[in-house]
C-alpha positions in Angstrom: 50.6 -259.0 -54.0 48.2 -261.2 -51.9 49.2 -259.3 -48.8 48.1 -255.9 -50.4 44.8 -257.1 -51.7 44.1 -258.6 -47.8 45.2 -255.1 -46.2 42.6 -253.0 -48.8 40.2 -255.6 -48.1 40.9 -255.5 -44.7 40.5 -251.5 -44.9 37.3 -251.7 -46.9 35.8 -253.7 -44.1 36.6 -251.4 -41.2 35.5 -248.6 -43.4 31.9 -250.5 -43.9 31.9 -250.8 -40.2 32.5 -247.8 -39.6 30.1 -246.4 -42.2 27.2 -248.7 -40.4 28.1 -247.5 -36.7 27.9 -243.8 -38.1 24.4 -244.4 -39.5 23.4 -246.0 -36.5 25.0 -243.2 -34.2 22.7 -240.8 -36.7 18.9 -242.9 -36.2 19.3 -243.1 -32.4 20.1 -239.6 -32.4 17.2 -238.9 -35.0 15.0 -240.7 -33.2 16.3 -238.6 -29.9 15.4 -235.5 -31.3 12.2 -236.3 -33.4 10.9 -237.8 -29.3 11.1 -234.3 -28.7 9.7 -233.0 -31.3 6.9 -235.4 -30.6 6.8 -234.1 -26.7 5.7 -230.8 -28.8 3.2 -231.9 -31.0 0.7 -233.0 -27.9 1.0 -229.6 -26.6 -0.2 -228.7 -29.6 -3.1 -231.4 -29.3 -3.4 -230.2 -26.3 -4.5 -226.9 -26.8 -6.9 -228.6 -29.7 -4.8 -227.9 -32.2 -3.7 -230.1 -35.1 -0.3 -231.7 -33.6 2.7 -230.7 -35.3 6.1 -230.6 -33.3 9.5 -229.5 -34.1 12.8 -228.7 -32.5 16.2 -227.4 -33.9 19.3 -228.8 -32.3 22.8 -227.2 -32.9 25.6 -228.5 -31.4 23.7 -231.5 -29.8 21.4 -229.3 -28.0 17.9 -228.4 -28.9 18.1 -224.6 -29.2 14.4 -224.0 -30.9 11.3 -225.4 -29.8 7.6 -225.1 -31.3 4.3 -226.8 -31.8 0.9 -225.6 -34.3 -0.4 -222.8 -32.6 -3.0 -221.0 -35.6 -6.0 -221.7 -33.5 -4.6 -220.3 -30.1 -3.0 -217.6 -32.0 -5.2 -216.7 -34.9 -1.9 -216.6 -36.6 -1.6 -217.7 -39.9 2.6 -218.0 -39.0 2.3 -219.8 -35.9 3.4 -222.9 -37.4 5.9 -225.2 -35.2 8.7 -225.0 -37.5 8.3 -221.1 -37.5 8.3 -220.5 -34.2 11.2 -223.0 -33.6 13.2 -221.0 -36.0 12.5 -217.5 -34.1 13.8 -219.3 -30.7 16.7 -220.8 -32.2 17.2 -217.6 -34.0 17.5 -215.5 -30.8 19.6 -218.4 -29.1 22.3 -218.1 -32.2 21.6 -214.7 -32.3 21.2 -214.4 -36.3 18.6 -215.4 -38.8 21.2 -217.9 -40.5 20.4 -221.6 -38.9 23.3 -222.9 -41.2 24.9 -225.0 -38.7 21.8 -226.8 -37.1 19.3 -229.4 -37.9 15.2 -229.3 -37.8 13.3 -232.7 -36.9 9.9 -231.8 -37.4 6.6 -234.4 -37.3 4.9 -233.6 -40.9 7.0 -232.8 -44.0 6.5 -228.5 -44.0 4.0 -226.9 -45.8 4.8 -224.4 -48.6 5.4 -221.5 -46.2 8.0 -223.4 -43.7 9.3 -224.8 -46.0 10.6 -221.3 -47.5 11.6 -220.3 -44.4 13.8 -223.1 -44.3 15.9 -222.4 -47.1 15.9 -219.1 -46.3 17.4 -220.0 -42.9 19.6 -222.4 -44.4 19.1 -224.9 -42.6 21.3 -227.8 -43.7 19.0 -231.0 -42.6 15.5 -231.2 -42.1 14.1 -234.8 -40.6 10.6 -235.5 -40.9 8.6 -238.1 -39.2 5.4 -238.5 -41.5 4.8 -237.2 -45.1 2.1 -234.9 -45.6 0.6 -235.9 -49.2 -2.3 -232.7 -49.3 0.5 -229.5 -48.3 3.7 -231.1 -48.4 6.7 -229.4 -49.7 9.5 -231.2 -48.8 8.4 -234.4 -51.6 4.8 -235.3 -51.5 3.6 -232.8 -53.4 6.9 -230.3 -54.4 10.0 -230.3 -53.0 10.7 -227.2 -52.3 13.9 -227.7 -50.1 15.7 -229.3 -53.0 14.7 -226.7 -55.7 18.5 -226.3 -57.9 17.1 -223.1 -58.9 17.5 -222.1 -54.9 20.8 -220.2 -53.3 20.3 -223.3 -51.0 19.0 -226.8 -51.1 18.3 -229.1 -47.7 19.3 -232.6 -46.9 15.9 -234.5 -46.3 15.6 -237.3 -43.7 12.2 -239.0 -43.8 10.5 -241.6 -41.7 12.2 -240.8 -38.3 9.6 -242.8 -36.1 7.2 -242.4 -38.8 4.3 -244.4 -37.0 4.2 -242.7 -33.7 4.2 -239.3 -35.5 1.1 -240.7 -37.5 -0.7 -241.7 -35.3 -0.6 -238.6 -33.2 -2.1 -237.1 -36.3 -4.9 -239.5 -36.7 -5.9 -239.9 -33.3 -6.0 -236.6 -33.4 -8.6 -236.3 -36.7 -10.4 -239.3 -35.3 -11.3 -237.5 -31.9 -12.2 -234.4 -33.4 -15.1 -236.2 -36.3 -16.3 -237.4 -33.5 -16.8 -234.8 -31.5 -18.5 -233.0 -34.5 -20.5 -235.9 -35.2 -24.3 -235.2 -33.4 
């Protein structure tokens, strides 16, 4: 009896360690992928524009890139998550984005965040929260509606900082270049 209770504890254990070298395997590779989604986000600044990055990766490969482009554009749909989605789109070559994952610097507004449901994208990570337009938690979470055909695992906080700071460094700059 004492030698069954030490093999399931035994087995217990290598399944937490296991469990814990998964979850790191995920954040270095969330953190991997968000990187480039932050390489993204200052060719948005770049350009002026307010700094929002994403990429889609499927099979361990970024397939979709895009960055905030309204301004450049004068496009109300050039959003980085949109324009990742029609690359990765044409990559895949269908509209269905079931088998790849988003990493994108702010949580989506209401518009991306439609599109990615109806893309059915399985995972979205997110590196800051964006508590005026977000739709991903701050304020509606729309990619985990039950009433949807589909609902989207949500990673938050993937290098978190780095993506906010972008973002205010960014506002900061452009008060003061407003300021007389």
């Amino acid at each position: 009896m004492a030698g069954k209770r030490a093999r399931r504890a035994a087995r217990r254990e290598r399944k937490a360690i296991e469990a814990q070298e998964a979850a790191l395997r995920q954040q270095e590779s969330d953190e991997r992928y968000m990187k480039e989604a932050i390489k993204q986000a200052k060719r948005a600044a770049a350009l002026g524009e307010v700094p929002i990055g994403c990429v889609i990766v499927y099979e361990d490969k970024v397939i979709g890139r895009g960055y905030n482009r309204r301004n450049t554009d004068k496009s109300t749909f050039s959003h980085a998550e949109i324009t990742a989605m029609k690359r990765a789109g044409k990559i895949i070559g269908d509209w269905r984005l079931e088998d790849c994952t988003m990493y994108v610097t702010l949580e989506p507004c209401p518009m991306c965040a439609g599109a990615i449901v109806q893309a059915r994208i399985p995972r979205v990570g997110m590196g800051c929260m964006n508590p005026k337009a977000g739709c991903a938690g701050s304020v509606v979470n729309l990619l985990q509606m039950k009433e949807f055909n589909h609902q989207v695992e949500i990673t938050e906080g993937i290098l978190k900082e780095e993506c906010s700071r972008i973002l205010t460094d960014f506002f900061v700059k452009l008060r003061s270049e407003k300021q007389p």
